[in-house]
C-alpha positions in Angstrom: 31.9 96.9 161.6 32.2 99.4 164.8 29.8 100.7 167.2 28.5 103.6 166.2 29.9 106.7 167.5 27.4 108.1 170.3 28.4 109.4 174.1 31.0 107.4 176.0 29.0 106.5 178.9 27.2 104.5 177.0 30.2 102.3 175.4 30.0 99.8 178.6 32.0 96.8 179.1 29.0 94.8 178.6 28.5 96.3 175.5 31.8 95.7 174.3 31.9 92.1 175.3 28.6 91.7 173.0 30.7 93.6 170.3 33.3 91.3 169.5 31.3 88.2 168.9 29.8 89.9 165.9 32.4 91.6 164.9 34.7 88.2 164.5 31.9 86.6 162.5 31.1 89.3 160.2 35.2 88.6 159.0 35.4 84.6 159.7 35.1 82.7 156.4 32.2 80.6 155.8 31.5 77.7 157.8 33.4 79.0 161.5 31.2 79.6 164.3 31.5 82.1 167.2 30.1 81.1 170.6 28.3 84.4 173.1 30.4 85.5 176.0 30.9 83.8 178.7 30.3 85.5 181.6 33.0 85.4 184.7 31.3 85.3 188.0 33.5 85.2 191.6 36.8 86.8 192.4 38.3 89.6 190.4 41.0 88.0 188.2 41.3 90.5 185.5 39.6 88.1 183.4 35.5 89.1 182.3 34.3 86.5 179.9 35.7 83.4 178.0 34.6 82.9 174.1 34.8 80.1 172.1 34.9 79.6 168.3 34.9 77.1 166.0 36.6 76.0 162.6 34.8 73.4 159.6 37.1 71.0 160.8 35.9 70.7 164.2 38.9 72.3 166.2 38.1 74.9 168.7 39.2 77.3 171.0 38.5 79.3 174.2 39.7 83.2 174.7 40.0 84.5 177.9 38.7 88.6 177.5 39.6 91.1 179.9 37.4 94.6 179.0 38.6 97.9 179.5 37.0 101.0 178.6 40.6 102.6 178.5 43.9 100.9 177.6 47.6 102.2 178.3 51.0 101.1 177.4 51.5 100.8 181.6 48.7 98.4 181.8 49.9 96.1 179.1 52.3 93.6 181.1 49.8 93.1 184.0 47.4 92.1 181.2 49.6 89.5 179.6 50.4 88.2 183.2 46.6 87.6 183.5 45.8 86.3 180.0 48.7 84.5 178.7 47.9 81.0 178.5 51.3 79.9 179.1 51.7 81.5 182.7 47.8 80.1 183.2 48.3 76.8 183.1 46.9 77.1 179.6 43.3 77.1 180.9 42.5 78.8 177.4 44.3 79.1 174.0 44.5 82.8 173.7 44.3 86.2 175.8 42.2 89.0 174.1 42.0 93.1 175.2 38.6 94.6 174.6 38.4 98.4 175.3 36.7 101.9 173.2 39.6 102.3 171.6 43.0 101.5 171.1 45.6 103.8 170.2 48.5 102.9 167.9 51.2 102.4 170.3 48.6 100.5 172.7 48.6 98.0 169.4 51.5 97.5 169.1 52.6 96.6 172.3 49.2 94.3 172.8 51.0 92.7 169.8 54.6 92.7 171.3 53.2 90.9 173.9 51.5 88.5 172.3 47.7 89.4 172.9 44.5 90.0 170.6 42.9 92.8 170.4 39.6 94.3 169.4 37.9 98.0 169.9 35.0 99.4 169.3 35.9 101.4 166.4 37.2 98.1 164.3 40.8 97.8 165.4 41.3 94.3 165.7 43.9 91.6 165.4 43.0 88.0 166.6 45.5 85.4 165.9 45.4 81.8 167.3 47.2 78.2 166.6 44.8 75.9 167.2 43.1 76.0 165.0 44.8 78.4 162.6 43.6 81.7 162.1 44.4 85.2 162.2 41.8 88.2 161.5 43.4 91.6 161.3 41.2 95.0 160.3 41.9 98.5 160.6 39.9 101.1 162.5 40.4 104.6 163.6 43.7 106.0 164.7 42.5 108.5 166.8 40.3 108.3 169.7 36.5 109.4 168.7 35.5 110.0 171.9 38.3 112.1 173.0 36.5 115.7 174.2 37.6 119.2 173.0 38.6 119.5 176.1 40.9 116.9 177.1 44.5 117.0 176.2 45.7 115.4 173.2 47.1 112.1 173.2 50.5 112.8 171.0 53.5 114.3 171.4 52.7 117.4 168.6 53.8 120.9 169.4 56.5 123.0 170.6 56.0 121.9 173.9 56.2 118.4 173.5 59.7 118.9 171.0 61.0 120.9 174.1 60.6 118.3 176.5 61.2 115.7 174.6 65.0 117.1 173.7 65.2 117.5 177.0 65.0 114.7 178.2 67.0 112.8 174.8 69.8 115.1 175.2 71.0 114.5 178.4 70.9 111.0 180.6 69.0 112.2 183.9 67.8 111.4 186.4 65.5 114.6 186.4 63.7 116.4 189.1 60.9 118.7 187.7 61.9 121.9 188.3 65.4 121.0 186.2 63.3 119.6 183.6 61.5 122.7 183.2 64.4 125.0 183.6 66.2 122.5 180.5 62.8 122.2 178.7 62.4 126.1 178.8 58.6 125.3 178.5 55.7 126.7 180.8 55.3 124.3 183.8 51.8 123.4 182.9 53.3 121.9 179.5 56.1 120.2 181.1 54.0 118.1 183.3 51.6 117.8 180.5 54.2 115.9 178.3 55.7 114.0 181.2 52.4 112.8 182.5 51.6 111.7 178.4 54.7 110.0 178.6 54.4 108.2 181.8 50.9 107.0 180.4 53.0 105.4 177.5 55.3 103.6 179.4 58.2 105.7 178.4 59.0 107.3 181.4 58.8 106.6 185.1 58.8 109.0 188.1 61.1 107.3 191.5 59.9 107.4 194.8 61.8 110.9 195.2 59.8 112.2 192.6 63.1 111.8 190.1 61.9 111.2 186.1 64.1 108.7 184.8 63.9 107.1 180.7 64.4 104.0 180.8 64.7 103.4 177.3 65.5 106.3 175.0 65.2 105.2 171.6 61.4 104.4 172.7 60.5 107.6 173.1 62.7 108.9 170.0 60.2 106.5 168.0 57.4 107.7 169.7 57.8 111.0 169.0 59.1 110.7 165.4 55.7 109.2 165.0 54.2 113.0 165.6 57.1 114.8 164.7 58.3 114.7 161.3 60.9 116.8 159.3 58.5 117.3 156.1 55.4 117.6 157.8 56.2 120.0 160.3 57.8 122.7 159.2 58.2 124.5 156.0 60.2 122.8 153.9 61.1 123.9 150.5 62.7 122.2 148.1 66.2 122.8 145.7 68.0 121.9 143.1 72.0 122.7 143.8 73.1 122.2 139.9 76.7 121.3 140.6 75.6 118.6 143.3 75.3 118.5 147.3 79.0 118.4 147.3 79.4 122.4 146.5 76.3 122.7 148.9 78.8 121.8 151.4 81.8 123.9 150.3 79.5 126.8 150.0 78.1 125.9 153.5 81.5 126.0 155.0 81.9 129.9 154.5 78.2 130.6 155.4 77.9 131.9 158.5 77.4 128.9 161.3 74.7 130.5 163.2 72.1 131.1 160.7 72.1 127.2 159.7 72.3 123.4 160.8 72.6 120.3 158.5 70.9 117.7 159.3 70.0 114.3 157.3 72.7 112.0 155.7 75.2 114.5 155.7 75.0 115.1 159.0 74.7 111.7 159.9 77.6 110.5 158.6 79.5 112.7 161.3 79.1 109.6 163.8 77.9 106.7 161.0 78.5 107.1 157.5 75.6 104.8 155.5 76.5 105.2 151.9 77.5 108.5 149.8 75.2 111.5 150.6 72.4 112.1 147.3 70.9 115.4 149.3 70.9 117.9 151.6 68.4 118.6 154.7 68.8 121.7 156.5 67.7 124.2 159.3 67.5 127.7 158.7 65.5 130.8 159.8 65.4 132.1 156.2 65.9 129.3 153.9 66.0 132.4 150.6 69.1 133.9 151.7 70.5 130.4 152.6 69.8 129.2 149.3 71.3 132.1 147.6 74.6 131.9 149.2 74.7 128.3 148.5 73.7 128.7 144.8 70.6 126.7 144.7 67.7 126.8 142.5 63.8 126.6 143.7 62.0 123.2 142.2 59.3 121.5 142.4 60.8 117.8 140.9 64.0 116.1 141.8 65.1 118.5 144.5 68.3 117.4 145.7 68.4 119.7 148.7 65.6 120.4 151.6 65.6 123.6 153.6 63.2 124.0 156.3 62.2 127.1 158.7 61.6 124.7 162.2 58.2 125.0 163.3 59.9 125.7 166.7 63.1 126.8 168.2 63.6 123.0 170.0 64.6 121.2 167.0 67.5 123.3 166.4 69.1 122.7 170.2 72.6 121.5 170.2 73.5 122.6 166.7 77.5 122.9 166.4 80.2 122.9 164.1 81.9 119.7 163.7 85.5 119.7 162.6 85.7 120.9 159.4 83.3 123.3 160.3 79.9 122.4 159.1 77.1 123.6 161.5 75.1 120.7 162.0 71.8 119.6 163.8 71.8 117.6 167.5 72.3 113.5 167.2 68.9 113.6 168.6 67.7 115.4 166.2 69.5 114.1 163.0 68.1 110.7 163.8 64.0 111.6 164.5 64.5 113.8 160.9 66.2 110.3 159.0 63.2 108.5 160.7 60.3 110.3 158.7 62.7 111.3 156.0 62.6 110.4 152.2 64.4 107.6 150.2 66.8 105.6 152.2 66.8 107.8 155.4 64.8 105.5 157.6 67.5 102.9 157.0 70.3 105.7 157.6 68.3 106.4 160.7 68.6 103.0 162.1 72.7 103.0 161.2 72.5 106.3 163.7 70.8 104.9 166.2 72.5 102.0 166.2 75.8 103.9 166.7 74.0 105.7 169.9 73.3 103.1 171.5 76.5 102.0 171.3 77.8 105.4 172.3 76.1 106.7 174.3 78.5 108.6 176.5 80.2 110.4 173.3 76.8 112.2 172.6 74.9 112.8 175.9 
């Protein structure tokens, strides 16, 4: 169940609040009960409504529900320092977000910090001790009410991969016009992404107008949720018949600037996960590539991915480690494992891992 899709105006916070009573009992099991709103009245606290409901057995509990037409990741910790029963003396049993919609990232951190969550197009996750229950449903993951022309919420595009390397690639702080100049992106863009990216809580902009990341791996994983390796650019797929090994050797003599390894193989430059299966490449002309390297076009059990980049970003940093293999940015290696196939997720995390650890030997 979700409110039909019709013009935002008319998605109040009333409305909403008169949403999730019947949208809990259309998924309760039989025999729980869900109490109307309660409406708050007095000084602002954050909080608009209380709602109770009910199990067979008797056992109860109140929500406290704070309505918002929009949610961001910023807002989140204010939110559990209103609702959390625990820093309320527990005056209720849970703290629940109400808002049009809910994007993923917005879920997750609701979650992280320990808060239900409903929206109006059937997102929702209520979980509570006393008494026991958890409801979780799926609604949309993009925002229906999002105009033509409002910018997108994600971090798609060439732009977005410009900035965001960017930014990765070195530790800051950043004033704008050096993010620009690094980005080598149209101004307009730039603040685009950082202004997206302060709106996730990824990024925070000083007093001095500095942009500072507090925590890069977060916005690695946020944008690996938009960018990924298979998806995005055009990938086609090989069969090398005397295995990724002579890949390597024939890789070794190719020319470094017209390629960069990325994937396992290039992973294990900094931390080696387990013996390399396949091969994931950059090139501007993955024919000829595949030629010199002997390979063989296939639809099944490719053993070797070449990919033209969708844009010029993802190939920044590219160098020739010692034995000379031209491989992809750390950066980059580890958003391509994220999305990747087979085990790369896991090989992802090894890198990342190794990162955080290393920082100052890759920045």
């Amino acid at each position: 169940m979700s409110i039909v899709i019709e013009p935002p105006e008319r998605i109040t916070e009333r409305r909403l609040l008169d949403f999730v009573p019947r949208a809990l009992q259309d998924r309760l099991p039989s025999g729980w009960t869900v109490g109307a709103p309660e409406l708050v009245d007095g000084p602002d606290t954050g909080i608009d409504a209380f709602l109770s409901f009910s199990a067979p057995t008797g056992q109860s509990a109140r929500i406290a529900i704070e309505t918002k037409r929009v949610v961001e990741p910023r807002n989140i910790m204010r939110m559990r320092e209103r609702l959390d029963p625990a820093r309320n003396s527990r005056a209720w049993d849970a703290g629940l977000v109400v808002a049009r919609y809910l994007s993923p990232t917005v879920r997750a951190r609701l979650i992280e910090a320990g808060l239900s969550f409903v929206d109006a197009t059937g997102n929702i996750y209520i979980r509570s001790d006393t008494p026991p229950l958890f409801i979780g449903d799926r609604g949309l993951d993009h925002d229906p009410w999002r105009g033509p022309g409002r910018p997108r919420g994600t971090l798609k595009g060439a732009p977005a991969a410009q900035v965001v390397r960017a930014l990765l690639d070195a530790p800051g702080p950043w004033r704008m016009r050096e993010l620009i100049a690094s980005a080598q992106a149209s101004t307009g863009s730039v603040y685009r992404v950082v202004e997206f990216l302060e709106s996730e809580d990824l990024l925070t902009r000083n007093n001095d107008s500095t942009i500072i990341v507090p925590d890069w791996v977060s916005v690695l994983r946020r944008w690996s949720a938009d960018y990924e390796f298979l998806s995005t650019n055009t990938v086609s797929r090989w069969i090398a018949p005397r295995g990724v090994d002579s890949v390597i050797r024939a890789a070794l003599i190719t020319d470094s600037s017209t390629y960069a390894v990325t994937g396992s193989i290039a992973a294990a430059t900094w931390a080696s996960y387990a013996p390399a299966r396949s091969l994931m490449a950059y090139t501007s002309n993955a024919t000829e590539i595949a030629k010199q390297w002997g390979l063989r076009a296939t639809d099944t059990g490719a053993n070797v991915l070449i990919a033209e980049p969708a844009y010029p970003a993802l190939t920044r940093g590219a160098f020739q480690r010692a034995d000379g293999l031209s491989i992809a940015a750390p950066i980059q290696v580890a958003t391509d494992l994220l999305t990747g196939p087979g085990r790369a997720p896991s090989e992802a995390e090894e890198l990342i891992d190794w990162m955080v650890s290393h920082e100052s030997d890759w920045r």
